[in-house]
N, C-alpha and C positions, 0 to 999 in steps of 0.2 A: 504493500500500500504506500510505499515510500519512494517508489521507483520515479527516478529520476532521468530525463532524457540528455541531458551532457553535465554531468557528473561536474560541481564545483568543491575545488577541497581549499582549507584552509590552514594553514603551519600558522599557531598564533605565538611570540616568543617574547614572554617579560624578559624584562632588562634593566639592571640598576647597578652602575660602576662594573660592567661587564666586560670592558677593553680587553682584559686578557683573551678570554675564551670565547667574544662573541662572532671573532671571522670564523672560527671553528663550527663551531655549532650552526653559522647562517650556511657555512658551505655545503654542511651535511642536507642540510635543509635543499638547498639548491639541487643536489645531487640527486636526491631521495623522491623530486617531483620529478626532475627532470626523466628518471628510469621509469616512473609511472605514465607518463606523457607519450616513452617511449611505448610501454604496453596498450597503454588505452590513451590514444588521440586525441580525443575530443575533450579530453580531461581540460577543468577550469581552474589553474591555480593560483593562490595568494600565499604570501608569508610577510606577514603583520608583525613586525617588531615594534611594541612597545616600550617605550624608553621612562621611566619609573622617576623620573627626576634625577638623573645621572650627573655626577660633577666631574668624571672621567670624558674621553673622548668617544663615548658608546655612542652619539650620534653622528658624527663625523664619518664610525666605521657604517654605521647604515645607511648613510647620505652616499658614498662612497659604492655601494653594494648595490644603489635603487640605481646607479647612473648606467650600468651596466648590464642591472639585471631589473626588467620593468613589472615583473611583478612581488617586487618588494618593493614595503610599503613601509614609511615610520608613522609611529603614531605618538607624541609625547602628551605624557602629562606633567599637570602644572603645579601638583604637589605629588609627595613620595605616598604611595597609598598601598602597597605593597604585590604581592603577585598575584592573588585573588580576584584585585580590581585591576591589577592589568590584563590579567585572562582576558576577565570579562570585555574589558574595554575593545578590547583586540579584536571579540566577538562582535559586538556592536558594530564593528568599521566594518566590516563583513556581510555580505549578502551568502556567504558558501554554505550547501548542502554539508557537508562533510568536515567534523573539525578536529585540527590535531593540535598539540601542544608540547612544544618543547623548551628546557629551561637551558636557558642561556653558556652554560656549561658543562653541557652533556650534547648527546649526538644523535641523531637516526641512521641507520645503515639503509644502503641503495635501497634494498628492499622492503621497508617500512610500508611508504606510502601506496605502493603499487599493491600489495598485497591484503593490508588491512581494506582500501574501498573496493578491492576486488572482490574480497566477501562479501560486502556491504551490499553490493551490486545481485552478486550471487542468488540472496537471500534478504528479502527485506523484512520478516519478521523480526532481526536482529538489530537492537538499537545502538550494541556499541560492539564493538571487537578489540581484543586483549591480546599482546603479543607476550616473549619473554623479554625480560633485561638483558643486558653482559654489564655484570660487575665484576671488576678484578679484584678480588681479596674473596678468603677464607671466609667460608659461611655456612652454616648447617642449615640442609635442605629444605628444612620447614619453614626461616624466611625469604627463602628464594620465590616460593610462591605466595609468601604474603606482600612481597614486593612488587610482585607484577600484579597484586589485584589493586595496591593503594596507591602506586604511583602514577605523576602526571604526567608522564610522557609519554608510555607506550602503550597509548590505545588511540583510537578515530572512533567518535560518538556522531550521530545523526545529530544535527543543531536542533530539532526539532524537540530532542529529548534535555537537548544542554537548559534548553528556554524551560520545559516544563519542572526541571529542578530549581529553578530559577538562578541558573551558574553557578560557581564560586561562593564561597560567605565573602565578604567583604568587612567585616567588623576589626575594629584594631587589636583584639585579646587573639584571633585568627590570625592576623599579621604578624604578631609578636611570636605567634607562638608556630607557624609556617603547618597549621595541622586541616590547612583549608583544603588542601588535595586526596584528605583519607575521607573528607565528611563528603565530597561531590564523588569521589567512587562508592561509596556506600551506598548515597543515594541513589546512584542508578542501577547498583547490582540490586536492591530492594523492588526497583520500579520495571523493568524491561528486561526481555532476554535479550543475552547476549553469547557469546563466545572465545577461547581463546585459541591463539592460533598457535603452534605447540614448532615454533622457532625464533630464535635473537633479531631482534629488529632494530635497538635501541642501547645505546651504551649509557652506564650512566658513570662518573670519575669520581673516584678517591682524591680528596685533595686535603692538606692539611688543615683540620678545624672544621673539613664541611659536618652535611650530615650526618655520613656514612660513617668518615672517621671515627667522631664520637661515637659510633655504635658497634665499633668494632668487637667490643669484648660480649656484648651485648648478640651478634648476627654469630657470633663463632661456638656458640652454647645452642643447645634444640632450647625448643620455647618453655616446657615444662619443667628444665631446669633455672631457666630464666629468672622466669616466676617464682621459683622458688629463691631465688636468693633476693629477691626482690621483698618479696613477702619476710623474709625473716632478716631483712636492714642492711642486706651485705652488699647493697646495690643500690642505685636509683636510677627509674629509668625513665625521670624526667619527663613525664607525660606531665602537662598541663589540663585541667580543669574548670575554666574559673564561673563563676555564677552566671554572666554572660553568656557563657558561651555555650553551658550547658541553657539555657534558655535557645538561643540560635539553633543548636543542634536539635534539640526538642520541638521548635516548631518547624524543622527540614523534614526531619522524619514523620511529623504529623500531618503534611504538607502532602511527602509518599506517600504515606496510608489514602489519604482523601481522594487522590489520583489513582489509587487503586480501587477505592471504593470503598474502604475500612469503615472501621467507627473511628 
């Protein structure tokens, strides 16, 4: 019911003091349409780099990228609001059927974008499709797959489905605390089928201080030992909570139910 007759996708890429890794990641991007464009022709592409209120040269390199390559696009904002409302924002400049997302130091491989709308195509009962990651570092198998269901980078969702979630949280307890990309996959593996597609699409990088890093001792343990040193103080693993955000969260998910038809 979603079938579409010339397929528009969309690469949307927050950006905030990104200079180091952001030709990296737009190249990928560039490349990753480009091999789908080569499968399917008719394909409509964008890659919307949003720039986050950057004091680095992060727009220069995308000024730089748009003069050469015409469908990349910058979009700034005019305060720092963090990657939630850049998503979103990203979306908004967008007319695309089809939307992907990638963080500004990480990467897609050639075969990302050709494969994830290939299914999409395939099969329109599916509202979003899920690839795997490639992380480099040690990590027990049990969050390798909780990585590829929370992460925002390696899936392509129907925009259709982005809207009736209503995007991204955008509140600042969600910014602070960067936990706005596990509440929009819940909310859609809650709300529509979907699929994963059972190969590496998407790199994501170890780098000193990021995410991962910090989780290292944390990804290198199965979960149930986790929790257990978690539970008895010999750990913290840094999850945030706060009264906000548990209210934000509460009305997303009440928000699904209704959309599904719940009480």
């Amino acid at each position: 019911m979603f079938r579409v007759r010339a397929p528009s996708v969309a690469v949307i890429i927050p950006a905030h003091n990104a200079s180091e890794t952001l030709d990296r990641a737009v190249r990928s991007a560039v490349d990753s349409v480009a091999a789908a464009r080569d499968k399917i022709p008719e394909l409509i592409p964008e890659i919307v780099v949003v720039d986050d209120l950057s004091t680095d040269n992060t727009r220069d390199i995308i000024r730089a990228w748009s003069k050469k390559t015409p469908e990349i696009r910058l979009v700034t904002c005019e305060e720092n609001q963090g990657p939630g409302f850049a998503r979103n924002e990203g979306v908004r400049k967008t007319t695309a059927s089809f939307l992907f997302f990638l963080d500004s130091d990480d990467v897609f491989y050639a075969n990302h974008v050709h494969l994830c709308v290939r299914r999409l195509l395939e099969n329109d009962d599916l509202g979003y499709v899920f690839t795997k990651l490639h992380v480099d570092m040690q990590m027990h198998k049990q969050w390798r797959g909780h990585l590829d269901e929370n992460n925002p980078i390696n899936f392509c969702v129907r925009r259709v489905w982005h809207d009736m979630i209503l995007g991204f949280t955008e509140e600042p307890d969600f910014r602070n605390y960067r936990t706005e990309d596990t509440l929009y996959r819940r909310c859609l593996r809650d709300l529509v089928a979907h699929e994963q597609l059972d190969v590496e699409t998407c790199e994501q990088f170890v780098s000193p201080g990021n995410t991962l890093d910090r989780q290292r001792d944390k990804f290198g343990m199965s979960m149930a030992d986790w929790n257990a040193k978690v539970k008895a103080g010999e750990r913290d693993d840094g999850f945030v909570l706060t009264d906000d955000m548990e209210r934000v969260v509460e009305a997303r998910l009440t928000h699904v139910r209704n959309l599904l038809g719940g009480p």
